[in-house]
N, C-alpha and C positions, 0 to 999 in steps of 0.2 A: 314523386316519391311514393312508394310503396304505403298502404296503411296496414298498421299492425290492429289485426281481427284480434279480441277476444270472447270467448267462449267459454264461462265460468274458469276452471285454472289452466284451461286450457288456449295458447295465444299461435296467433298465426304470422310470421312475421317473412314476408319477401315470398310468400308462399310454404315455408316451411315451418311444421309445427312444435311447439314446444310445450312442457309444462311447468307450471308456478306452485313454487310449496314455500309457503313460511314455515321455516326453522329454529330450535332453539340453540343459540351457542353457548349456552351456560349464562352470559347475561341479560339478553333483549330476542325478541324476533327481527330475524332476517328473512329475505327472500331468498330463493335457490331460481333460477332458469334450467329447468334439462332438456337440452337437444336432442329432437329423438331419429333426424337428419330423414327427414322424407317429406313429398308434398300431401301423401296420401292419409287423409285423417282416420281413415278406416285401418288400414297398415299402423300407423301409431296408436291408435287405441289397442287395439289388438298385442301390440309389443307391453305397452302401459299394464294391461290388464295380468300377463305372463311374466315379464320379468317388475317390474317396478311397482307395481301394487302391493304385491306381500310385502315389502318392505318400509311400508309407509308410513307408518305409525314408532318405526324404529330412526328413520330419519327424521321426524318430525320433534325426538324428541334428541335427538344427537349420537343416539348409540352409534348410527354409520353416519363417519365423517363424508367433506363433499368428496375426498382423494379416493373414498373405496367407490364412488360410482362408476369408475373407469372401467373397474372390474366385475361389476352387478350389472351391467350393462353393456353387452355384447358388443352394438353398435360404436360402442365410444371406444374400444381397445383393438391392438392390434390381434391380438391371441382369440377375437369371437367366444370370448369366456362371460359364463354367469356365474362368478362365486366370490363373497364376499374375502378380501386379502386384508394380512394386516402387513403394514410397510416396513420393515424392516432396514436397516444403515446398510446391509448388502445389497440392498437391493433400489435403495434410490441413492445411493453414494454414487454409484457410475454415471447416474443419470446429470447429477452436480456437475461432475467434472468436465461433460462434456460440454454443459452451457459453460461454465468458466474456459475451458479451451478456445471458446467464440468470440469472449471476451479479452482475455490475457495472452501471455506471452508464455512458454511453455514454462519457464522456472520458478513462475509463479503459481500455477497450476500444481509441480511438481509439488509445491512445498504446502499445497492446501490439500493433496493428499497424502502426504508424510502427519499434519494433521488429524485426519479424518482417520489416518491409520492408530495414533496415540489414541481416538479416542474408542474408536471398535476394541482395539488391544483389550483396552481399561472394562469396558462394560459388556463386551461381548457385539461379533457382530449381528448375534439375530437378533437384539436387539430392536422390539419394537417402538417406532419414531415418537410415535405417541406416546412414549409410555416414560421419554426422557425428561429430564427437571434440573432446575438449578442445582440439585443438591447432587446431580452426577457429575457436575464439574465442579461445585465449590462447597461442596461439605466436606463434614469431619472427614470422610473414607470419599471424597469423592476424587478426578482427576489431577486436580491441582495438586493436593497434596502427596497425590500417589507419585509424579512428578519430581516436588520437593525431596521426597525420600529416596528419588533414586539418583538425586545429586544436584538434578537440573536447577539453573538459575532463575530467578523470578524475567528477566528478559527476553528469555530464550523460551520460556511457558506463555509470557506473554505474546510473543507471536502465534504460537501454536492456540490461542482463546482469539486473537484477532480473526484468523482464519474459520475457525469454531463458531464465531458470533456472526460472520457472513453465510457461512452456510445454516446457522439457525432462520435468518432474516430470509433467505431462500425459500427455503421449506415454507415460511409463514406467510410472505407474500406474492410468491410465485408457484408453489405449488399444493399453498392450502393445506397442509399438511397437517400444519400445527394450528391453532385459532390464534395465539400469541407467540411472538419469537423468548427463547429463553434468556434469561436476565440473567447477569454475574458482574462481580467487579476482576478487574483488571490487579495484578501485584504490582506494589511499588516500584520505582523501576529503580533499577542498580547501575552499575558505571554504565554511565552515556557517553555514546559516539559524540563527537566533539571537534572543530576543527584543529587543525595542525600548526601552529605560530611558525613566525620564520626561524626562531632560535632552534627548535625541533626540528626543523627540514636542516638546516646548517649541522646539528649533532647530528643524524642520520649521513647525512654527505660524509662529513668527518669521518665516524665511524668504517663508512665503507670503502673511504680512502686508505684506511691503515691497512696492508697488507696482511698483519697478521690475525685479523679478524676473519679472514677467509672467503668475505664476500664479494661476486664479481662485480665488476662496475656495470654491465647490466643493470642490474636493480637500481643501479643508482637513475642508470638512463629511462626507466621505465617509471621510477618514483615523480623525475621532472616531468616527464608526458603527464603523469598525473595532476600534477599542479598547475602546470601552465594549461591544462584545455579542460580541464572540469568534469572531464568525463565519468560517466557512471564505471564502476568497476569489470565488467563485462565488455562493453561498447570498444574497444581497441579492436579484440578478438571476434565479436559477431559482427561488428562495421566492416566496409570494402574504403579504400581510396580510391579515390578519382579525380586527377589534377590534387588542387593545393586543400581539398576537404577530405573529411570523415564522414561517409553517409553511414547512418544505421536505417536498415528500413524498416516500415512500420508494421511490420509482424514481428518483427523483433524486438522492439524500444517497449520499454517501460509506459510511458501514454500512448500507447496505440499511433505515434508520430512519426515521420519522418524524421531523422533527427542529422542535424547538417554543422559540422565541427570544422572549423579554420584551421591549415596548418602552415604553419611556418614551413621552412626547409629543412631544418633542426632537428624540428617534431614528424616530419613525413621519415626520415634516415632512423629515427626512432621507433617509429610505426612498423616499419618493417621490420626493424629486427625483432620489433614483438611478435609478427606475425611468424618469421623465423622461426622464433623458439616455439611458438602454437604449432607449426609445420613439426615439428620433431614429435610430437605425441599421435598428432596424426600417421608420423610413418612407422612408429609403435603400435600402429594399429589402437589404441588406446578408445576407448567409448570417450564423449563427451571432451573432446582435444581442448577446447576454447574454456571451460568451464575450470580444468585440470591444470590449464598453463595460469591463468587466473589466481587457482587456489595455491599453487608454487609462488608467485610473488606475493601474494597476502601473508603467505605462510614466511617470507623472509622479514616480512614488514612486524611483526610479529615477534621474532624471533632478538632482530634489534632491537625494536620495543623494549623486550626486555634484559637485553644485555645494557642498554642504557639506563634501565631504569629511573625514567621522565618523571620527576617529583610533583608528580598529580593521579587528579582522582579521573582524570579525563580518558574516556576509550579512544585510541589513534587505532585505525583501519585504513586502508584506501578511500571509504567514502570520507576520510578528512578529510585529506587533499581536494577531493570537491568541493567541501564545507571554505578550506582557504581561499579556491577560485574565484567561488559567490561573493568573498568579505572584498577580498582585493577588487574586483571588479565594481561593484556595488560604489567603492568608494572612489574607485580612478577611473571609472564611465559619468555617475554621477548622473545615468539614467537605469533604472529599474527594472523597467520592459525590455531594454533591449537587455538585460543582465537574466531577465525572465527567458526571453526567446535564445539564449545561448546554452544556457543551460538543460532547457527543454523542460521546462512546468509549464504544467498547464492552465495554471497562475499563479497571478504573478505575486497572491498572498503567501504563496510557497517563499517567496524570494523573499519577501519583505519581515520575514525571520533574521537575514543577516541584519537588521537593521535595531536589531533588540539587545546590542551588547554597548555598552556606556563606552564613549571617545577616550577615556582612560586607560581603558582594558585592550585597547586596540592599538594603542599608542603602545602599552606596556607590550604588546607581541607581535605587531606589525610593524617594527620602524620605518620602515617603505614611505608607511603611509601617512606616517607624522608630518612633512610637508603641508600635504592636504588637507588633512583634521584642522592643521594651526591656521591654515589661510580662511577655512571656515569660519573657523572660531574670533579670526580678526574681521574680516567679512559681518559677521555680530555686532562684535563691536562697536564698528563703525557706523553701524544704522540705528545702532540706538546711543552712541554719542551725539548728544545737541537734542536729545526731545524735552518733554516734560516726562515727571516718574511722580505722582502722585504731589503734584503742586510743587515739584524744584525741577530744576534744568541741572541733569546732571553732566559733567565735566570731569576733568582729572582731580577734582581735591571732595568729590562726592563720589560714595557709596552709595550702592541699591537699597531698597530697602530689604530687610534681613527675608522678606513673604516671596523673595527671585531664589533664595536658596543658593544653591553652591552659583549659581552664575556670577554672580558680584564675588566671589572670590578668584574668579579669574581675570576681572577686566584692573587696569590698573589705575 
């Protein structure tokens, strides 16, 4: 192993030399390393003395952050520039997007510069990074509100601050930009997405069974793909078939996965007809065919929605339908992991959300699954008929004690 030479703040490391400056960041000292990328100590002083010298005393006290040395320092940019920059949201916005392109899936990208776009609109894009604070998203005049006033919903601002708080977290730990990422609160959230009961899947069937509603039974056949495989709302149209699965691949899927769907015969005769009707926007020439055919059934799903109007406060989308897949499965697998790996989480605390709604409420809109819930519940019973309960041996003509709660009012 190489030994790292020092030389007052001057250090040599692998051969190559560097310099040491304690810094102020508004709270403590830190240290900086600057690469000055040579073996030659003569060439580096010499660079030190020219560009990095005059500036020492302004980085020492924080005036230049570490992001403008990119710029003060020839060597370390591509442009062979010496002149201090300030960083402007045009001009490392691009630079976000394209680590996010590395990492995500293109419509997640998309919608984190739809974003980025709300928030340039609002405060301008030159816009220097530094110069942003909590109070240009959540003050009196700041984004949120500007938002609020022009109709948008606290759910739909909330994703656009989700995205916002990732790229603040960016800047601050990735490229230094900021010393701290910017702090906000989140708005209360308004109708939540929610799964689908089966009395709701049966009024939607109904519904599109009546002919004078005008809706073709497509949607109905496209409603059941959704229910019985769980699929993410996309994943039909960007998935290929092959034999009896659904592969999505993993430049496309949501976790960066592979992701592998079982079909029936049913479900494959259905599959295709989806693919069908995505093929007709493509031969429209249409941008984004899969995205377009998508928003056509959500936009029917929707449309019912409210010609029924479902006596709740609950949001029904297509990601219900997945929301019912997870309940139902969870409860008629009766293993978790495998109810995680069908689904495609990346775990499996993702799943174990289905598991947070009381056997009553499940009962009250799953009848499916009233069966199982009951034999559970007997299953209970029976392993705690014949113990002891706090010094009695409880039997049929004994009650729990009242500290079991609702339990003891089910057993008989």
């Amino acid at each position: 192993m190489a030994k790292n030479k020092v030389r007052n703040n001057w250090r040599q490391v692998k051969g190559n030399w560097y310099y040491r400056l304690m810094v102020w960041n508004g709270k403590r000292q830190h240290e900086w390393t600057i690469p000055f990328k040579t073996k030659d100590k003569k060439f580096a002083n010499n660079q030190y003395q020219k560009f990095l010298k005059p500036h020492i005393a302004d980085i020492k006290s924080g005036v230049i952050q570490k992001f403008q040395l990119k710029a003060l320092l020839p060597w370390l940019n591509k442009e062979k520039t010496s002149e201090i920059v300030e960083l402007s949201l045009e001009r490392v916005i691009p630079d976000y997007l394209t680590y996010k392109e590395s990492k995500l899936r293109a419509k997640s990208v998309k919608r984190d510069s739809a974003s980025l776009n709300q928030l340039c609109e609002f405060v301008g894009y030159s816009k220097p990074v530094a110069e942003l604070t909590y109070l240009d998203i959540e003050g009196s005049k700041g984004l949120i509100q500007h938002l609020l006033s022009k109709g948008y919903r606290n759910n739909g601002i909330n994703v656009t601050l989700r995205h916002l708080k990732a790229f603040f977290t960016w800047l601050h730990k990735k490229e230094q930009v900021l010393d701290k990422t910017i702090e906000f609160d989140m708005l209360p959230k308004g109708e939540q997405e929610y799964y689908i009961d089966e009395y709701q899947i049966q009024a939607i069937h109904n519904y599109i069974d009546d002919d004078s509603n005008g809706i073709d039974s497509f949607f109905k056949r496209c409603f059941i793909f959704y229910e019985f495989t769980g699929v993410r709302a996309l994943e039909p149209f960007i998935g290929e078939m092959y034999g009896d699965w659904l592969y999505v691949d993993a430049s496309k899927s949501k976790g960066k996965n592979l992701r592998k769907i079982h079909l029936s015969k049913d479900l494959k005769a259905i599959l295709m007809e989806m693919h069908a009707f995505r093929d007709e926007y493509v031969a429209m020439d249409s941008t984004e065919p899969n995205e377009r055919a998508c928003e056509r059934i959500s936009k029917t799903l929707l449309k019912i929605r409210r010609a029924i109007n479902f006596n709740t406060n609950r949001k029904i989308t297509l990601k219900s339908f997945r929301h019912h897949y997870g309940i139902t499965r969870v409860y008629t697998t009766g293993n978790i992991f495998q109810v995680a790996m069908e689904m495609g989480h990346k775990n499996v605390t993702t799943t174990q959300e289905y598991l947070r709604f009381q056997a009553d409420e499940i009962k009250d809109h799953f009848p499916s699954l009233i069966p199982i819930i009951e034999n559970m519940e007997n299953m209970q019973k029976n392993a705690i008929r014949g113990t002891k309960i706090r010094g009695t041996i409880y039997s049929n003509d004994n009650k729990l004690p009242s500290s079991f709660g609702g339990l003891s009012s089910r057993l008989p």
